[in-house]
C-alpha positions in Angstrom: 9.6 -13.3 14.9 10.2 -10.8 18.1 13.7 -9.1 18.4 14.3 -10.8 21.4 13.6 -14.7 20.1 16.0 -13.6 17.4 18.6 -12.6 19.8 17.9 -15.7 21.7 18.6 -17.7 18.5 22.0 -16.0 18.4 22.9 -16.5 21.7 21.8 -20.6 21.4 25.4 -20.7 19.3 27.8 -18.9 21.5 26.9 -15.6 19.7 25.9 -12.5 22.1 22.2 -11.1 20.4 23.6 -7.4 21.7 26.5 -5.5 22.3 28.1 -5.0 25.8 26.3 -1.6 26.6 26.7 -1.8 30.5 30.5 -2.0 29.6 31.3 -4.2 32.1 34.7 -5.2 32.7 36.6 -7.9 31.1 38.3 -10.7 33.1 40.8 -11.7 30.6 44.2 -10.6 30.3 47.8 -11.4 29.3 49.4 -14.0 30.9 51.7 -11.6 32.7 48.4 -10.0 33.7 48.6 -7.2 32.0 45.4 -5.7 30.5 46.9 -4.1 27.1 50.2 -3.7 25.2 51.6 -1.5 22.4 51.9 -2.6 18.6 53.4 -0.1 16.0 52.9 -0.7 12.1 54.9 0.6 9.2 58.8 -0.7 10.6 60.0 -1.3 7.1 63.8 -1.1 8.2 66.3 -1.7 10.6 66.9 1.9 11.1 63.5 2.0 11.2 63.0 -0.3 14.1 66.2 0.9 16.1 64.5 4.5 16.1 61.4 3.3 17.6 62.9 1.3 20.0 65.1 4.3 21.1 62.0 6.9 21.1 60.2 4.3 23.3 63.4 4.2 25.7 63.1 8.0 25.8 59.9 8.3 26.4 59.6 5.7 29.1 57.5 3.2 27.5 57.7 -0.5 25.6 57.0 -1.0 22.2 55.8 -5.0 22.6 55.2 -5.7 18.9 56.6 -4.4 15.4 54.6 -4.7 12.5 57.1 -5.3 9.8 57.8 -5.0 6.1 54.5 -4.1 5.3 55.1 -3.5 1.4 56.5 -6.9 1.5 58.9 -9.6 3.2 60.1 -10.5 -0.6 61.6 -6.5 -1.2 64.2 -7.8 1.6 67.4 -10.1 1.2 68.4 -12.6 3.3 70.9 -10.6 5.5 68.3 -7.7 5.7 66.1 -10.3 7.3 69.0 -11.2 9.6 69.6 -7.8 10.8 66.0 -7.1 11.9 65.3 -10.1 13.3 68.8 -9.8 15.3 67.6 -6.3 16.5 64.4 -7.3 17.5 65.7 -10.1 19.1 68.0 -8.3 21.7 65.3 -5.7 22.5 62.7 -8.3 23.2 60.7 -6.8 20.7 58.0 -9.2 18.8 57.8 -9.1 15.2 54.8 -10.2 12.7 56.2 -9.9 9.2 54.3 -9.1 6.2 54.7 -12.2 3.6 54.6 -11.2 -0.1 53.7 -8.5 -1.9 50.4 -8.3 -1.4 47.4 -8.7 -3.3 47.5 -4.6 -3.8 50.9 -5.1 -5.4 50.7 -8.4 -7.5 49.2 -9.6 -10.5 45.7 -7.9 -10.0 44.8 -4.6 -10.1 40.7 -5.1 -8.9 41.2 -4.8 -5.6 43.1 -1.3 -5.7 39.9 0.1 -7.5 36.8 1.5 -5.7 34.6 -1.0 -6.4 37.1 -3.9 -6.9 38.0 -3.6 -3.4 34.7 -4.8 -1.8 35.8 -8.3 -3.3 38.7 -8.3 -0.6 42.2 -9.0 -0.1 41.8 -12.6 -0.7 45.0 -14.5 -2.1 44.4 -15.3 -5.9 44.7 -18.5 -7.3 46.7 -21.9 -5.8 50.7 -20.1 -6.9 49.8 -17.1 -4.8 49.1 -18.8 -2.1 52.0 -20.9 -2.4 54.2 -17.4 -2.8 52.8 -16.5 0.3 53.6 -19.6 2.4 57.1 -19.5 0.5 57.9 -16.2 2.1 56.7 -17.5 5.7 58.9 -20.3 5.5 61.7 -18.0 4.0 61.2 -15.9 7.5 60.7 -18.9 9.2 64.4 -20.1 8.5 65.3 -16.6 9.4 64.0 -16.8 12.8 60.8 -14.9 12.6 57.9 -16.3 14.3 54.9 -13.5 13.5 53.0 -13.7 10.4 50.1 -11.4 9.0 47.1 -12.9 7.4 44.5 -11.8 5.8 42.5 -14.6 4.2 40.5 -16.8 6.4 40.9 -19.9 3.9 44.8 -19.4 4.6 45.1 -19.1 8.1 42.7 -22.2 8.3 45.5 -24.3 5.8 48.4 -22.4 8.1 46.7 -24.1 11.3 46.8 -27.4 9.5 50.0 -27.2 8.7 51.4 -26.3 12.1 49.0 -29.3 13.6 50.8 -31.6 11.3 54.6 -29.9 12.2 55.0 -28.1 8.7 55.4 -25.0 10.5 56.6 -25.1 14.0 54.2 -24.5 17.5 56.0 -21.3 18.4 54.6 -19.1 15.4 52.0 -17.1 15.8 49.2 -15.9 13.1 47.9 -12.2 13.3 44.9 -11.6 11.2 44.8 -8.3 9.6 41.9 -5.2 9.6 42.0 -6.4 5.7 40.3 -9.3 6.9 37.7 -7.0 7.8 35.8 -8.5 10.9 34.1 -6.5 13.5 31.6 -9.2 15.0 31.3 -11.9 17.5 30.4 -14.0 15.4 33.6 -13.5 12.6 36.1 -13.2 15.9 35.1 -16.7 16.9 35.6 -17.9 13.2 39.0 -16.3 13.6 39.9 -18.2 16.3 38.6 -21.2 15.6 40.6 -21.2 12.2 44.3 -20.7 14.8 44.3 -17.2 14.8 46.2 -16.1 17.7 45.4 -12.4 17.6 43.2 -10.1 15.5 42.8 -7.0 14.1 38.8 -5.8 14.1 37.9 -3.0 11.7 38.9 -0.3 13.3 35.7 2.1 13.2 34.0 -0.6 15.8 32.5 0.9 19.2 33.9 -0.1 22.5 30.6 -1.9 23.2 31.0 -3.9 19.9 34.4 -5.0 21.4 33.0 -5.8 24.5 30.7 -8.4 22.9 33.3 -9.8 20.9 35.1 -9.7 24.0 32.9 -12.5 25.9 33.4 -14.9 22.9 37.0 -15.2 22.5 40.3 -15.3 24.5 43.0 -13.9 21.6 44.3 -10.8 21.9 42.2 -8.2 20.2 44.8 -5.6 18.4 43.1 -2.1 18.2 43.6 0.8 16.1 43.9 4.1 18.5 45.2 6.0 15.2 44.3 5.4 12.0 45.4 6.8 8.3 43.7 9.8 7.1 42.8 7.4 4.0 40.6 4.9 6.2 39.0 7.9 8.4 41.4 9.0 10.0 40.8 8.0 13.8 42.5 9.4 16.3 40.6 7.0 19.9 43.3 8.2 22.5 41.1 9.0 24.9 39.0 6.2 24.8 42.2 3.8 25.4 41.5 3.4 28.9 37.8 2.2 28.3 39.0 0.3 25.9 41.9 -2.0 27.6 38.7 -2.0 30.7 36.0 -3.7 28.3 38.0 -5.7 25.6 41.6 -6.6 27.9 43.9 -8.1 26.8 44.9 -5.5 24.1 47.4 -4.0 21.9 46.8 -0.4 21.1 48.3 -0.6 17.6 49.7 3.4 16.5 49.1 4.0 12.6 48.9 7.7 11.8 49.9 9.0 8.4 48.5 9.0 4.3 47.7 6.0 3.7 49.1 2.1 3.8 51.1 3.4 0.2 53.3 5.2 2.4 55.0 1.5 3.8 55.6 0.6 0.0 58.7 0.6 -2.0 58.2 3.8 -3.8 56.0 5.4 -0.7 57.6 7.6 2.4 61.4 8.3 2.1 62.7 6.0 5.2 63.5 9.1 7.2 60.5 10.3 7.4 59.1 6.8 8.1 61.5 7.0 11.2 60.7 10.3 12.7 56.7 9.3 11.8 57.2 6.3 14.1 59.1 8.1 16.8 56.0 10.2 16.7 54.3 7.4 17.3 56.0 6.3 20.7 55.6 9.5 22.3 51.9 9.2 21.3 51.9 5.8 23.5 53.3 7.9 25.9 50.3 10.0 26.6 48.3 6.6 26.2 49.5 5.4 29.5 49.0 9.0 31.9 45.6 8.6 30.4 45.1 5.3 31.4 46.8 5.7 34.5 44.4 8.8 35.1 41.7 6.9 34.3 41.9 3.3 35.4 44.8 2.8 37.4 44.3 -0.8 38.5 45.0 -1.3 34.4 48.4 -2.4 33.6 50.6 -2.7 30.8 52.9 -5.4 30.0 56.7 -4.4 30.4 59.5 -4.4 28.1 59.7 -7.9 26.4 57.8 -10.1 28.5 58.4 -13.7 28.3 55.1 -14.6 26.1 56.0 -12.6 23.1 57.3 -13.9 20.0 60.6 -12.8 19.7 62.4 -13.8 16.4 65.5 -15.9 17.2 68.3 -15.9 15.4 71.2 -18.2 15.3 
């Protein structure tokens, strides 16, 4: 069969046969218009959050979403939970907590070997997954309304349950690099299953996000820097290409070791702090590049009205 009848084939099922090498530009964006936002990971405190929220006030620039608790929403008690949510809350700041531990840091030990991880971080067993929606509704009652994911079988049962008012409308479901898509084809799975952003693998080429660009309208949440453990990327300068081909996007800042760092035992919370200060006055120099670049691209303010903002009694 010739190339071309095979990428015919593809494209027969809403799947593009190539990647987007003319680069055009994408006509999606936030609904405030905007073509790309700013996501930090590795928040694993209050103090934590209230230093990158005051680095990003020095510098000028929002921080739109906090990836939080990543060792583990369970590590944290109830008034813990509180706190951060209350912070977040009255900075506008949108939060997607971490439920669990993880499968890294429960009962099974495969997937933290080399081999062992090619299997994936998929949720073991029936209790596991039940842990897991525990812990969402535990953050639920809270007032969170951001949850990572990073089993497709999951997010599908989370969808179901939110159609059938388990788990109310205003939560949102972020799927995790873990999840480890990087096609068309996986990105429309994604959102098909009520995924309402997603993170692609992050070694993916701006033309391989432009193509799955043209098949889905969820926010596509990109690494600009990466751990030194997965490769350690550092795609700065491509940012403004980037939020050009793929809008609407959040650049998501993740320097440092490795994802150990975020767990109970990992960085000392100091140095988390100062990392993610670091961090903001990276996103800094992400918008005069943009804004050198592009400047009919534009960036969401501080809190706009479409994020979800943990609300706390």
């Amino acid at each position: 069969m010739l190339m071309d009848d095979v990428k015919k084939m593809m494209e027969s099922v809403g799947v593009p046969g190539e990647d987007l090498y003319e680069r055009s530009p994408s006509p999606k964006t936030f609904p405030d218009g905007a073509h790309f936002r700013v996501e930090v990971s590795g928040i694993e405190s209050v103090d934590i959050l209230k230093a990158t929220i005051d680095e990003g006030k020095k510098m000028g620039v929002p921080l739109h979403r906090a990836i939080s608790l990543v060792s583990g929403a369970t590590f944290r008690t109830k008034e813990e939970l509180k706190e951060f949510a209350k912070v977040a809350q009255e900075n506008r700041v949108e939060v997607i907590i971490t439920p669990g531990p993880r499968p890294t840091w429960y009962t099974g030990r495969l997937v933290a070997t080399e081999q062992g991880a090619l299997s994936g971080l998929r949720m073991r067993g029936a209790e596991s997954v039940a842990h897991y929606l525990a812990d969402i509704m535990r953050c639920i009652e809270v007032g969170f309304k951001g949850f990572l994911v990073w089993d497709e079988g999951v997010l599908h049962m989370l969808n179901q349950l939110q159609k059938e008012g388990h788990i109310p409308d205003d939560v949102i479901f972020k799927v995790s690099i873990f999840a480890g898509h990087a096609n068309p084809a996986g990105a429309k799975l994604l959102e098909s299953l009520g995924a309402g952003t997603f993170n692609p693998v992050a070694d993916i080429s701006i033309e391989a996000l432009g193509a799955i660009r043209k098949v889905v309208d969820l926010p596509l949440d990109i690494h600009i820097q990466y751990w030194d453990a997965g490769g350690g990327m550092m795609r700065m300068y491509e940012t403004a290409d980037i939020a050009r081909v793929a809008s609407p996007v959040y650049f998501k800042m993740e320097p440092g070791p490795g994802l150990g760092m975020y767990s109970p035992w990992g960085m000392p919370e100091g140095a988390n702090a100062e990392l993610c200060r670091f961090k903001m006055r990276c996103v800094k120099n992400i918008y005069e590049i943009i804004e050198n670049s592009y400047p009919e691209l534009k960036g969401s303010p501080w809190g706009p009205d479409d994020l979800y903002v943990p609300q706390v009694d």
